[in-house]
C-alpha positions as CSV (number, residue, x, y, z in Angstrom):
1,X,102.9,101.0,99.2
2,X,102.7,100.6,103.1
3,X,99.2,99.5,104.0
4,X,99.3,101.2,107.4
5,X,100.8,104.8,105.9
6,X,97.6,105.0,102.9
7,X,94.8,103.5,105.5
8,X,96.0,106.8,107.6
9,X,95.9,109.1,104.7
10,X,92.6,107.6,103.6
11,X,90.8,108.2,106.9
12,X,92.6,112.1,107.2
13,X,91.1,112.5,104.3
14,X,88.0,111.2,104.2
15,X,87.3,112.7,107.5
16,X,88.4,116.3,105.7
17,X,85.6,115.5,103.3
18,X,83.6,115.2,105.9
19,X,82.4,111.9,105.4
20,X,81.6,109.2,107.4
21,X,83.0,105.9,107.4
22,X,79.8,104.6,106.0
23,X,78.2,106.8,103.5
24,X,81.9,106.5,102.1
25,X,82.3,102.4,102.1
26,X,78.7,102.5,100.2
27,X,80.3,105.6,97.7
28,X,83.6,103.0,97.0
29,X,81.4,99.7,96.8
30,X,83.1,98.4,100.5
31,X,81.5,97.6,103.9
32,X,82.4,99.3,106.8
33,X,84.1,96.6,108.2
34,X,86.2,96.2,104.9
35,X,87.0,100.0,104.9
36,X,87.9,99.9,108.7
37,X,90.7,97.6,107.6
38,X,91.8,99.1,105.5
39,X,92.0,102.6,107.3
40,X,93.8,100.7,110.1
41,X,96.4,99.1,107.7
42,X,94.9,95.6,108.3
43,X,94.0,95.0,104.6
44,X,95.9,95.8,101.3
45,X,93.9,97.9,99.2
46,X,94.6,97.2,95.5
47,X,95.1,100.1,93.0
48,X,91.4,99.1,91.3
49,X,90.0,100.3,94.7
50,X,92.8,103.4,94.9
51,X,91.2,105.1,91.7
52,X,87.4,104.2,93.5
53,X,88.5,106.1,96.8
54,X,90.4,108.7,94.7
55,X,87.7,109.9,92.6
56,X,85.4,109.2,95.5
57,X,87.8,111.8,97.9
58,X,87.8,114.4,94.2
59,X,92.3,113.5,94.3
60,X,93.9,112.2,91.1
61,X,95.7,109.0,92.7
62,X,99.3,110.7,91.3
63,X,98.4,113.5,93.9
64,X,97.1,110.8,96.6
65,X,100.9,109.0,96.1
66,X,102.6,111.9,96.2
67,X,100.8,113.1,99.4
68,X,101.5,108.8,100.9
69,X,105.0,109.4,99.8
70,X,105.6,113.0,101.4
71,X,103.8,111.4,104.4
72,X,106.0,108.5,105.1
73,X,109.1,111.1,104.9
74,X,107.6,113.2,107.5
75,X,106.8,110.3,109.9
76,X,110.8,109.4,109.7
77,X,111.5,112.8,110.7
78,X,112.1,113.1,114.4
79,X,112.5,115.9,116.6
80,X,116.4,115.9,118.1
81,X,116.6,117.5,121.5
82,X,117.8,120.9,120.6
83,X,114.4,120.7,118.6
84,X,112.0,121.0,121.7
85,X,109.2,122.9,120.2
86,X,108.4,125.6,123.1
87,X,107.3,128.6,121.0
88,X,105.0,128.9,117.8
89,X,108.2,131.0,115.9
90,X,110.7,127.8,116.8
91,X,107.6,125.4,115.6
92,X,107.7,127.7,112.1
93,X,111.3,127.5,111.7
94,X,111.1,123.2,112.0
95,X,107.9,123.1,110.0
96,X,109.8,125.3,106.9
97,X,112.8,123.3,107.1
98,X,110.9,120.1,106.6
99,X,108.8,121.6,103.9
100,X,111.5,122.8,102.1
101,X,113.2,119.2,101.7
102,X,110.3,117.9,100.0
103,X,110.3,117.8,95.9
104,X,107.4,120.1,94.5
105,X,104.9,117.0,93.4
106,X,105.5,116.2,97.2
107,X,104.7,120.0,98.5
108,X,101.7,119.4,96.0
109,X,100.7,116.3,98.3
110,X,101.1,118.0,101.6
111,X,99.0,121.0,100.6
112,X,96.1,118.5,99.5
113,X,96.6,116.7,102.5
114,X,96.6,120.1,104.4
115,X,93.7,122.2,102.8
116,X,90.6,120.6,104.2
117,X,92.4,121.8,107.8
118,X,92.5,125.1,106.7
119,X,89.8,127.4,108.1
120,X,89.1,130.7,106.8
């Protein structure tokens, strides 16, 4: 697991939970120093700690992998030159192409990862 990739994923979604970095390191038995590490890739977080932040965050840590995993395949994904994003349709179009090369358990991750964003 890439320590820098889940720290990222752990702070997008904490901060979707609306939680700050230390009501949620007393929640998961951390200090705020610990947690800061960890959100920064600095320190390994073991899987013991995983399930805390998982169940702490309401994610089953299947859903939190798949989202680390679908995460890490978007951040290889770069834009080639005849993808210069200048319109909201040509943004669509890239956005559906990359979605639709993920597996479903991934899709599943990104929509996790992607719901606390979503205002109604």
């Amino acid at each position: 697991m890439d320590d820098l990739q889940a720290g990222k994923l752990i702070r997008r979604l904490r901060r979707g939970s609306k939680l700050t970095m230390v009501n949620f390191a007393k929640q998961i038995g951390l200090s705020q120093p610990s947690l800061s590490r960890i959100e920064s890739g600095n320190q390994e977080i073991t899987f013991s700690l995983l399930e805390k932040v998982c169940k702490a965050l309401n994610i089953s840590m299947g859903d939190f992998l798949y989202a680390l995993e679908g995460e890490s395949k978007l951040q290889n994904i770069e834009l080639s030159e005849e993808d210069d994003v200048n319109t909201e349709e040509e943004l669509d179009a890239i956005l559906n192409k990359m979605i639709s090369s993920l597996s479903f358990e991934q899709k599943k991750g990104l929509y996790a990862l992607l719901v606390p964003y979503i205002k109604d």
